[in-house]
C-alpha positions as CSV (number, residue, x, y, z in Angstrom):
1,X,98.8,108.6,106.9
2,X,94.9,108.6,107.4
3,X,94.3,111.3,110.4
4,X,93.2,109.1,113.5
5,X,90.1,109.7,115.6
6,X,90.0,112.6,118.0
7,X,89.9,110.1,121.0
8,X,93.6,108.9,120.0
9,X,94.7,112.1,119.3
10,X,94.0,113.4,122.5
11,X,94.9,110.6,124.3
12,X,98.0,111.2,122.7
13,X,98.6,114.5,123.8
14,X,97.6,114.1,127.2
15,X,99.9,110.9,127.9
16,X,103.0,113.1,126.1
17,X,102.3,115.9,128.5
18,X,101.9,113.6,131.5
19,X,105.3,112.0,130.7
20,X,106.9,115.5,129.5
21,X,106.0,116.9,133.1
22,X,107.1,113.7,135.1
23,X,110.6,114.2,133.1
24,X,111.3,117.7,133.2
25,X,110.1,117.1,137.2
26,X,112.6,114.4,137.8
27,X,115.5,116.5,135.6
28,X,114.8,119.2,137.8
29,X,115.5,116.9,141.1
30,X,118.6,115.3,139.4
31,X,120.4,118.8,138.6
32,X,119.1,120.2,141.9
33,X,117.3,123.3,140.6
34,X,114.7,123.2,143.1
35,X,117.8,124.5,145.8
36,X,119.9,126.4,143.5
37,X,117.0,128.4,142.0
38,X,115.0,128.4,145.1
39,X,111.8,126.7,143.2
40,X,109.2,124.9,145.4
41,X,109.0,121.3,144.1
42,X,105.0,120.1,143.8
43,X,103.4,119.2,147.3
44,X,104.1,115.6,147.8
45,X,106.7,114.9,145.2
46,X,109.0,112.5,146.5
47,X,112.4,114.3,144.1
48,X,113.3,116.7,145.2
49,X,117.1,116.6,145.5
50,X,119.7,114.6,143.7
51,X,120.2,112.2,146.9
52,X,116.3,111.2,146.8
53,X,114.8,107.9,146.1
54,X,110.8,106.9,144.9
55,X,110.7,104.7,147.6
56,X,112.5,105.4,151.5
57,X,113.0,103.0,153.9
58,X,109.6,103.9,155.6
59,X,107.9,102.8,152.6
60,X,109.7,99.8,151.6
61,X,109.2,98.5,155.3
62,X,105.6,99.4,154.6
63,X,105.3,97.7,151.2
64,X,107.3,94.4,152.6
65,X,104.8,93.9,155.2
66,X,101.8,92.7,153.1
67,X,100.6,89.7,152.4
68,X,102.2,87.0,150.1
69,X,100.2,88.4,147.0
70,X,100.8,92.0,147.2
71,X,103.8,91.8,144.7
72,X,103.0,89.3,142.3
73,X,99.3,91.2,142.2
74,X,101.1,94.5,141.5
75,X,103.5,92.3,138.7
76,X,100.6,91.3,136.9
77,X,98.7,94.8,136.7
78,X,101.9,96.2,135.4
79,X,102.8,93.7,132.6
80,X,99.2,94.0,132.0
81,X,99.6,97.4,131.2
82,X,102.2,96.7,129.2
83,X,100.7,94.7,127.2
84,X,97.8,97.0,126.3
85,X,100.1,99.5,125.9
86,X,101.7,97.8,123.0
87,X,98.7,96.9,121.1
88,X,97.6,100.1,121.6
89,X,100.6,101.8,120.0
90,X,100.2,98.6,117.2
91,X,96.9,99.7,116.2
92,X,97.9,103.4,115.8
93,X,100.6,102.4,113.9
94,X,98.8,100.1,111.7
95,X,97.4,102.0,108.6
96,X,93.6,101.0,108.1
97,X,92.2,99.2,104.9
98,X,88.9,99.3,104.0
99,X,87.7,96.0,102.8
100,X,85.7,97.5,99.8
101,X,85.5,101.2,98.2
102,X,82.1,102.5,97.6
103,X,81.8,102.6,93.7
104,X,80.8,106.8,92.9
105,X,80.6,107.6,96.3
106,X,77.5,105.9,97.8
107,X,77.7,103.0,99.7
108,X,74.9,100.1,99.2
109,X,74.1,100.9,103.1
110,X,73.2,104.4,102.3
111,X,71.6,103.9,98.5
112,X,70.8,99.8,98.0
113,X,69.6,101.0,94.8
114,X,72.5,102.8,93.6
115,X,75.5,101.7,95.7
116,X,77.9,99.5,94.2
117,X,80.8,98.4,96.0
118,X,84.3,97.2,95.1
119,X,86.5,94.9,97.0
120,X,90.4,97.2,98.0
121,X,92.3,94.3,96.8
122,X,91.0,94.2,93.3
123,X,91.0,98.1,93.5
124,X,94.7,98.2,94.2
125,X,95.7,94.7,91.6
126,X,94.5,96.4,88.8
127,X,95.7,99.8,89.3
128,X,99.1,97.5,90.3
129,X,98.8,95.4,87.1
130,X,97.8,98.5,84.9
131,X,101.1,100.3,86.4
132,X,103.5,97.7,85.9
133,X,102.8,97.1,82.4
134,X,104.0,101.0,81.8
135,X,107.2,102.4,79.8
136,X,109.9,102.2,82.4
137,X,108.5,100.5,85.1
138,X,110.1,97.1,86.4
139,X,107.6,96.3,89.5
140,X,104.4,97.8,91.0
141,X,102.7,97.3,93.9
142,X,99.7,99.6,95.3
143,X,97.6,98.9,98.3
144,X,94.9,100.7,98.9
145,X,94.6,102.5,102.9
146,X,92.1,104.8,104.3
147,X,88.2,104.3,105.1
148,X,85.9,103.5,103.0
149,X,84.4,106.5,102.2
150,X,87.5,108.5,102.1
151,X,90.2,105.5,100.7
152,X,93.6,106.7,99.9
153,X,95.9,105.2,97.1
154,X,99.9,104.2,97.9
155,X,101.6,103.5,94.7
156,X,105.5,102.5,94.8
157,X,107.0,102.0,91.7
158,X,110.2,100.6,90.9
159,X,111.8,102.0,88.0
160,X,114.1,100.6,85.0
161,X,117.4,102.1,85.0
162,X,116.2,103.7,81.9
163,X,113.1,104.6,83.1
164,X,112.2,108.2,83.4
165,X,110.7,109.6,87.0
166,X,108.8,112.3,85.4
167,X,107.4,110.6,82.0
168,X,106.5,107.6,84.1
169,X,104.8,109.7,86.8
170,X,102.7,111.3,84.0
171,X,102.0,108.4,82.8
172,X,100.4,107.0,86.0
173,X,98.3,110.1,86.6
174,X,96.9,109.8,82.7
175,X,96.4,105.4,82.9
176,X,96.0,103.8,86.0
177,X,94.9,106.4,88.3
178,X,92.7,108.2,85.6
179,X,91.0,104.7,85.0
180,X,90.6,103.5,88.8
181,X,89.4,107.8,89.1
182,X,86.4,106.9,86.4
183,X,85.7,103.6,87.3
184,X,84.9,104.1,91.2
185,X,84.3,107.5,90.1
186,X,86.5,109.3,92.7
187,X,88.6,111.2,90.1
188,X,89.9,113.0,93.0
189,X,91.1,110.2,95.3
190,X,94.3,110.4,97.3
191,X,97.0,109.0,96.3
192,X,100.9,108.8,97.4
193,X,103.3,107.5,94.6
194,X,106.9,106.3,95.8
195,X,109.2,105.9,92.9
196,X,113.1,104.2,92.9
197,X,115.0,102.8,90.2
198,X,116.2,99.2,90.3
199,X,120.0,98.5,91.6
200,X,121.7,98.2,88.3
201,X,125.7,97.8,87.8
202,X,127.9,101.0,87.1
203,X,128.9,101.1,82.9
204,X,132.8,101.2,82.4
205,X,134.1,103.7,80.3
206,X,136.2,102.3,77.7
């Protein structure tokens, strides 16, 4: 996958540690290794021992006492949350496409006399079309990932039962990525090629 910004990466990091160190903390409460190994829990840290709770009675008195819209005020920031938190980890999932690829490397924004670009989409159907029209192939599709000036290439091909993984992968380095390689002239673009052979029924022997 295309590396993400730094931002998410170390957002990343610092939410896993934050979790890592509320877990191993609460493990520690739940074995009771704070008494057996005579460790001082964290000042403040309401686990401590296996018979603890988050919340005593002090503080769900204290809690219960406010007004009417204490609770459905704290529901809502919570689902809130939530529901950032999901689209956040949808976006870092989601691989980025860049809507055109700078033709040779310069972008019209950059060079308006010499920048030519050309739409992903078209990129990837003719490298697709080019690919499924090889010896042993049965079906191609490509789709084309990665920023615009650094796109990336994912080809999965699905093979004929006769096909042959390692003439067919040849022949995608020397047709359709060679061509797509001179005509956007990024000969050395990335690219990830997946390769399967069609279900196909066992031949009896007679």
């Amino acid at each position: 996958m295309t590396p993400r910004p730094a931002p998410n990466r170390i957002l990343l990091a610092l939410t896993g540690l934050v979790l890592l160190a509320g877990g191993l903390l609460v493990l520690a409460a739940g074995f009771d290794r704070y008494r057996r190994h005579r460790l001082t829990p964290p000042a403040g840290w309401p686990l401590t021992t296996p018979d603890d709770v988050l919340l005593g009675s002090a503080d769900r008195v204290r809690w219960s006492g406010q007004g009417w819209w204490w609770w459905p005020a704290v529901i809502a920031v919570l689902a809130l949350v939530t529901l950032l938190a999901l689209w956040w980890l949808l976006v870092q999932l989601r691989r980025p496409r860049p809507g055109a690829v700078a033709v040779g490397g310069t972008s019209p924004q950059a060079s308006p006399q010499a920048g030519v670009e050309l739409r992903g989409k078209a990129l990837a159907d003719a490298i697709s079309d080019e690919a499924g029209a090889l010896p042993g192939v049965q079906q191609a599709e490509v789709g084309i990932t990665g920023r615009a000036a650094h796109p990336r290439a994912r080809v999965d091909l699905t093979l004929t039962p006769q096909g042959s993984p390692k003439a067919v992968l040849q022949a995608l380095c020397d047709g359709p990525l060679r061509t797509a390689g001179q005509s956007t002239g990024r000969p050395d673009m990335a690219t990830e090629a997946r390769l399967r052979v069609a279900r196909h029924k066992a031949r009896r022997a007679q």
